[in-house]
N, C-alpha and C positions, 0 to 999 in steps of 0.2 A: 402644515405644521404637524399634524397626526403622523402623515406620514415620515418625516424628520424624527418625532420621536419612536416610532417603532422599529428604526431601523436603527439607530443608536441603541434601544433597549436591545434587541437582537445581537449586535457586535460587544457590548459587553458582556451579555450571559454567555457569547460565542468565548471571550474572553476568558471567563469564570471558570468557564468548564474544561478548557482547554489548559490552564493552570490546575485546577483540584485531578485535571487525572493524572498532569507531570510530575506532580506531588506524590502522589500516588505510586509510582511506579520504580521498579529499581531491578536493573539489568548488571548481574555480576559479569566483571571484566575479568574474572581469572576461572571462570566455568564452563569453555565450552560443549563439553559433552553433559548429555544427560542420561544419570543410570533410572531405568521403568521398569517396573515390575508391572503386569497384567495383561494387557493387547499391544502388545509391543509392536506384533507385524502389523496390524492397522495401520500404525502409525510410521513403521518402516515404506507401506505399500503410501500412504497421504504425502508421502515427500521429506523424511524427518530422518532418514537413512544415514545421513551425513553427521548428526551430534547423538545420535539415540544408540545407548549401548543395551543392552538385556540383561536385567540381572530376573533369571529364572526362578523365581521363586513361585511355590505353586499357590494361587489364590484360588480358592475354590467355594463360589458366591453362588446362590439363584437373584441374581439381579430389579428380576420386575416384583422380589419380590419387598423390593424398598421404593417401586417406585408412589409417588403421592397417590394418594387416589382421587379417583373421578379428574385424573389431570392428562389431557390430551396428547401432551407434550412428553408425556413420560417423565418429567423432571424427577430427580432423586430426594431421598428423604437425608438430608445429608450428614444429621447430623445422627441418625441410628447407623446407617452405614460404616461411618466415623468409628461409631463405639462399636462396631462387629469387627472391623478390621481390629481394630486394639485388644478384642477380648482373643482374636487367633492368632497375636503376638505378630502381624504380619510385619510390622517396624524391624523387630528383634532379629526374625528371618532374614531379611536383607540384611542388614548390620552383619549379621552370624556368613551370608555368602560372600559380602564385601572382603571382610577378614578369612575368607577359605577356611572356615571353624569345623574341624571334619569330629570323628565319632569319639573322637578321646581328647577334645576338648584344645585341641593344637589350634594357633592363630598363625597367618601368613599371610607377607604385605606384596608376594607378589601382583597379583589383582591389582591393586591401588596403582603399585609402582608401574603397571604397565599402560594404564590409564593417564594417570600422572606425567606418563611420556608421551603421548598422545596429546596432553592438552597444556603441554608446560608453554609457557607464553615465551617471545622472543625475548622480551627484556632480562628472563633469569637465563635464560643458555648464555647469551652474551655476558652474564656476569660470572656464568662457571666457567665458561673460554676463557674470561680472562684473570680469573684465578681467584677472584673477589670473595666467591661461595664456591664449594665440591658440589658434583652431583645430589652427594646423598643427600644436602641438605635441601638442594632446589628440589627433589619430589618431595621430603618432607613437610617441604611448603604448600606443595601442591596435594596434597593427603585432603585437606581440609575443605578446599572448594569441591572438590569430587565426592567427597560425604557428604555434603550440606547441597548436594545438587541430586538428589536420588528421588522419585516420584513413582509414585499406583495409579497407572492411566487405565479405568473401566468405559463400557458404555456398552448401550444397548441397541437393540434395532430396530427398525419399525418401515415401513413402507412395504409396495406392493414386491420389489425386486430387494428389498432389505437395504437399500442406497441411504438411507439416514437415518438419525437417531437422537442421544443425547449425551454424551460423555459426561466423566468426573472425573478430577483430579487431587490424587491426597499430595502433602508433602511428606516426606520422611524425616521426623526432628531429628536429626543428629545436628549435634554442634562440635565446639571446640572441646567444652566441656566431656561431649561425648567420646572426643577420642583420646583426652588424655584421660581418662576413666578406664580405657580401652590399653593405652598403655602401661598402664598404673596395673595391671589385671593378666598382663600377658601369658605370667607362669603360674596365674593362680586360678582356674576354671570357674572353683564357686563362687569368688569375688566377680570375675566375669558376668556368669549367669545372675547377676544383682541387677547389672547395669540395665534400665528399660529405655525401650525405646516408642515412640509412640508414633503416631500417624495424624496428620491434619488436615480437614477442609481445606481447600484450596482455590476452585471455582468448579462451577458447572455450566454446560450451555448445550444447544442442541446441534447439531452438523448434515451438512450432505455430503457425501463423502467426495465431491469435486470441491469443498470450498473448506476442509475441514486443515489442511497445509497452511492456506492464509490467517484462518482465524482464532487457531490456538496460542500461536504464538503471539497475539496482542492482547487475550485475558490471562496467560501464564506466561509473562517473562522469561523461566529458564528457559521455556522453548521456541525462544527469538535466537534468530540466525545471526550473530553481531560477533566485535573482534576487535581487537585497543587500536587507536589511530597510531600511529609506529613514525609517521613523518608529517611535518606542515608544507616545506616545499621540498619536494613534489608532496601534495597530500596527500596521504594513504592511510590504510588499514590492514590491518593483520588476520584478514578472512578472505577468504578466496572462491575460487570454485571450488572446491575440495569438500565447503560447508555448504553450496547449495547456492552462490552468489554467481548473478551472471550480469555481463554488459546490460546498463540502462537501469538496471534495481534500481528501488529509490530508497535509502539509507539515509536513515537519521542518527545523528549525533549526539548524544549525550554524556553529562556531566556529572559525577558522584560528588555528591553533598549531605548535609547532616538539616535535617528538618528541626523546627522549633522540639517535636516531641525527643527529637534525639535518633530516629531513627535513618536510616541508610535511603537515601532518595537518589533518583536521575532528576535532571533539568536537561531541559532538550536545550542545545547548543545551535542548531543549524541542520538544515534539510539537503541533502547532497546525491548526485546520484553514482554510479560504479561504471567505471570506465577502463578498459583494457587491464580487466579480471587474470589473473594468473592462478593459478593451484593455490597458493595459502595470502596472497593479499591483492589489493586491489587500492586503483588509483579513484577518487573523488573528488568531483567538481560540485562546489556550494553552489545549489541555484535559491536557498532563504535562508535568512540566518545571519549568524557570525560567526567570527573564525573560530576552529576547533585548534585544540591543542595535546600534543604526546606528552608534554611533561606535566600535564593535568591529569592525565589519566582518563581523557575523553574515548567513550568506546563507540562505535556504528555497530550499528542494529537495522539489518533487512524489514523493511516496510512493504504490507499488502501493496500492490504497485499492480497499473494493468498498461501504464506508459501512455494515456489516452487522456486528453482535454476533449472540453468541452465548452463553446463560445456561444452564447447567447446576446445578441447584438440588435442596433436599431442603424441602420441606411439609410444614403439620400445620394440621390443623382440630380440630374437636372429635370426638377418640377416634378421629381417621384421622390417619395420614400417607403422602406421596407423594414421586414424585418426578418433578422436571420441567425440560423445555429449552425456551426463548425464542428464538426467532431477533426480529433486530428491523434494521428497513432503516430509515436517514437518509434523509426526503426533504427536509429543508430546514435550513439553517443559519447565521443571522443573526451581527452582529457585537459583538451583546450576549449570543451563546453562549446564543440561546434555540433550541433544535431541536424537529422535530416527525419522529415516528417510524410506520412500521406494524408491525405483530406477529402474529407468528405463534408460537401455543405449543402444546405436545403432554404430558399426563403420567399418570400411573398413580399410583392408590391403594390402598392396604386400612385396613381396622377392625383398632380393638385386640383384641388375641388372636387375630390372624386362623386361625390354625391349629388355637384351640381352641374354637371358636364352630360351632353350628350352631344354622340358623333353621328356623321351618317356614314356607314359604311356598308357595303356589297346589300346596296338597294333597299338597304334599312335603316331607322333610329336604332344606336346602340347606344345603353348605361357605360360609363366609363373602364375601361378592361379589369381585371385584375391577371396580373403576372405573377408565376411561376418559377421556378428556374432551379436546379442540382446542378450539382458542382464533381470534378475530381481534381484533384490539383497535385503537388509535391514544392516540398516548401524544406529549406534550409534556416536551422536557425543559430542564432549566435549568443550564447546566456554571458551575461557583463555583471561584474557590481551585486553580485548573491540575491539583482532583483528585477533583472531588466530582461528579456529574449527578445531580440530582430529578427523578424524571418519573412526574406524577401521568398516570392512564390511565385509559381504559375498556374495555371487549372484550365479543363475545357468544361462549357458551361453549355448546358441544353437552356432554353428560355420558350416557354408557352405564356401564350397572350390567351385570356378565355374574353369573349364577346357574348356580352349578351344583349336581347333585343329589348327594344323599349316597345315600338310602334313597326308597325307593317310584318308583312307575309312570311319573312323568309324562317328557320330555322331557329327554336329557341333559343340557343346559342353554336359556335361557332369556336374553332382554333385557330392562329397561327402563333410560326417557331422560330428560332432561329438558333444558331448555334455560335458562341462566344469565346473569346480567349482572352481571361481575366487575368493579370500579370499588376502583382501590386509588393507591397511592405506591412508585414501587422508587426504591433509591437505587445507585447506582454508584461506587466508590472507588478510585482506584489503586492497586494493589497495586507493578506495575510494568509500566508502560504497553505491550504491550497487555492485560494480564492484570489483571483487576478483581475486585475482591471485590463481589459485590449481595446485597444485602438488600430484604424490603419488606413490604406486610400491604398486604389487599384486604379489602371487603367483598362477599362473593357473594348477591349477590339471584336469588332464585328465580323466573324470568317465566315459565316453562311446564313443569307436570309432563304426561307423557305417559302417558294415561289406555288409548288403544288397545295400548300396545305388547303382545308377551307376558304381560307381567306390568307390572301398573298402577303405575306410579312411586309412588303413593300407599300401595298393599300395603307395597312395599318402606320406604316410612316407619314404615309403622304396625306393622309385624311386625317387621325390621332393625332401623333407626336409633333408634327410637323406644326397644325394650328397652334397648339398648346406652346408651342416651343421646350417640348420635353424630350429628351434621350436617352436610350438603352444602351447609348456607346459611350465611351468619355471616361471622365473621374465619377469613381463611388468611391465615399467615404460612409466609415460607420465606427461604432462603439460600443463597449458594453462588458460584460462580465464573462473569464474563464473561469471554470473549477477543474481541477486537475487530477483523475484520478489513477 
């Protein structure tokens, strides 16, 4: 009963929290590049090359010397930071380089406009092709998200080789309001020099610079890899490799919606992953979820992804059972949601009554064995119904037997091997995506008993298994939990 309740209580806080951060969260569909002001090559050299533009502006900070004190982490003070950045107008400066504001006080939109053609979305070129809107008006559309996507990425260093640290990130307030202020001001300098601009907290966290590509982009939004879904059949998206997407991603889907408070939220739609990638889009097979939609305005957003499960399972053969983990790595994955896998597994068994059996074997009393046994396999799978994977498989399996003595002379304990060829069906279920329930059955064929070991894999039939009426060959069946990361 204890345990019934703590695992209920565990799946709805799982719940809770898995709701308050989609809530939380909101991925602009019409911003793919981001303009950075600060350590921009860091974050060119972390993998961010493909949305990250440079707008140079010079920040010129001594960094540690905001950071907390007596704080190991180096964490920032963020919010004097905040008010240093605004007292050296660092907002204004960008604004002033976005508009090309040279020394007599001239504005120009080329910048924007060339940006703006860079990240204009399909849906408005199709409307200027076919005469709906002019160009001029589709960049003018696009002016807006490329101003309200501008960001101050700092961080400092620390370690023996300087390999980690702690970043921050401001945002740039420009709004809408900002830029019709901006046009409002065009021919008039001092009106211009009115308009302020400011700088905001945004988050902070600490990185190594191997892991600092997957994890900015899931505390900062804009600098998520994502792209409008453009088709339902065939499903796709309008990002490609061009942004950084490759075969196998795992891309989520989300949906633009308005929260109780009023504000602009994502709701996650469905988990899907990228399948024969092209330069600016990519096809996606739903493996959780529900179906995504273009005329919703559903965008995909590239997700930390390492393509690898992991099975933690309980076995039973005949008069044994076991227990065992799977690891298993995506190497490939098609748009008809056919995948091909490698595997690697690890697990331990005993015989029935293990504690109350003793054998005689090579001229002694032996405790009842305990088995051993790794795995390599390659496994094909088939994803169905945005909730089911089949994947029938093969593998060769090492198997050690350990003996140990109860009574008489010979050797505290003792080995013998054998070598197996496991060929079975596991199936994969979602529980709640990444978390799966597996099941499966295999049949294990016996390719080699090992006759030199200490003790002749054969003995151990003929004296163990044999009495017991147990076997290492046959049908295993087992079950238990994936988590997929």
């Amino acid at each position: 009963m204890k345990l019934r309740i703590i695992i209920c209580t565990t799946i709805v806080l799982f719940i809770g929290i898995r709701a308050f951060a989609d809530n939380k969260v909101f991925f602009d569909s019409k911003a793919d590049l981001v303009g950075v002001s600060g350590d921009v090559s860091y974050l060119v050299e972390s993998g961010y090359s493909s949305i990250v533009v440079d707008n140079p502006v010079s920040i010129d900070i001594d960094l540690s010397t905001f950071h907390k004190k007596n704080n190991v982490k180096k964490e920032f003070r963020e919010k004097e930071l905040e008010k240093y950045l605004n007292e050296k107008n660092v907002g204004k400066s960008i604004l002033n380089y976005l508009f090309q504001r040279d020394s007599n006080g001239h504005l120009s939109e080329e910048l924007l406009k060339s940006r703006a053609w860079e990240n204009v979305q399909r849906g408005d070129v199709e409307r200027a092709s076919a005469g709906a809107i002019d160009a001029e008006t589709v960049l003018r559309e696009d002016y807006l998200p490329i101003l309200m996507n501008n960001y101050v990425f700092l961080r400092s260093e620390s370690g023996t080789f300087k390999s980690k640290g702690h970043w921050i990130v401001f945002h740039v307030d420009i709004d809408k309001q900002t830029l019709e202020d901006v046009f409002a001001a065009w021919e008039d300098p001092q009106k211009y020099d009115a308009i302020d601009v400011k700088v905001s907290f945004v988050k902070q966290g600490k990185y190594k610079k191997e892991n600092l590509g997957r994890k900015l982009g899931v505390k900062v939004p804009a600098f998520a890899i994502r792209g409008q879904v453009i088709s339902r059949a065939p499903f796709m998206a309008e990002v490609g490799n061009r942004l950084g997407v490759k075969n196998r991603n795992r891309m989520v889907v989300y949906r633009q919606k308005m929260n109780k408070n009023g504000d602009m939220v994502s709701s996650k739609v469905c988990t899907a992953r990228a399948c024969n990638v092209s330069k600016d889009s990519t096809y996606l097979y739903t493996i959780a979820g529900g179906n995504a939609s273009y005329k919703k305005g559903d965008i995909a957003v590239k997700k930390a992804d390492l393509n690898t499960g992991h099975s933690f399972m309980v076995s039973m053969m005949t008069k044994s059972y076991g227990i065992n983990y799977l690891f298993d790595k995506t190497m490939s994955f098609n748009r008809y949601g056919v995948s091909t896998h490698f595997l690697f597994g690890l697990g331990a068994s005993i015989l029935e009554d293990h504690t109350k059996k003793l054998y005689w074997v090579d001229n002694c009393v032996r405790k009842s064995p305990y088995i051993y046994d790794g795995r390599l396999g390659f496994g094909v799978g088939f994803t169905a119904m945005h909730s089911i994977q089949i994947m029938p498989y093969v593998a060769g399996q090492f198997e050690a037997v350990l003996l140990e003595k109860k009574y008489g002379n010979e050797a505290k304990s003792k080995m013998s091997s054998s070598i197996n060829i496991p060929a079975g069906i596991k199936v994969n279920v979602n529980l709640m995506y990444p978390l799966q329930l597996t099941a499966g059955a295999e049949y294990v064929f016996n390719a080699y008993k090992n006759k030199k070991a200490a003790v002749s894999y054969e003995d151990v039939e003929q004296y163990i298994y044999k009495p017991l009426g147990a076997k290492r060959d046959g049908i295993n069946v087992y079950a238990g939990f994936r988590i997929c990361f």
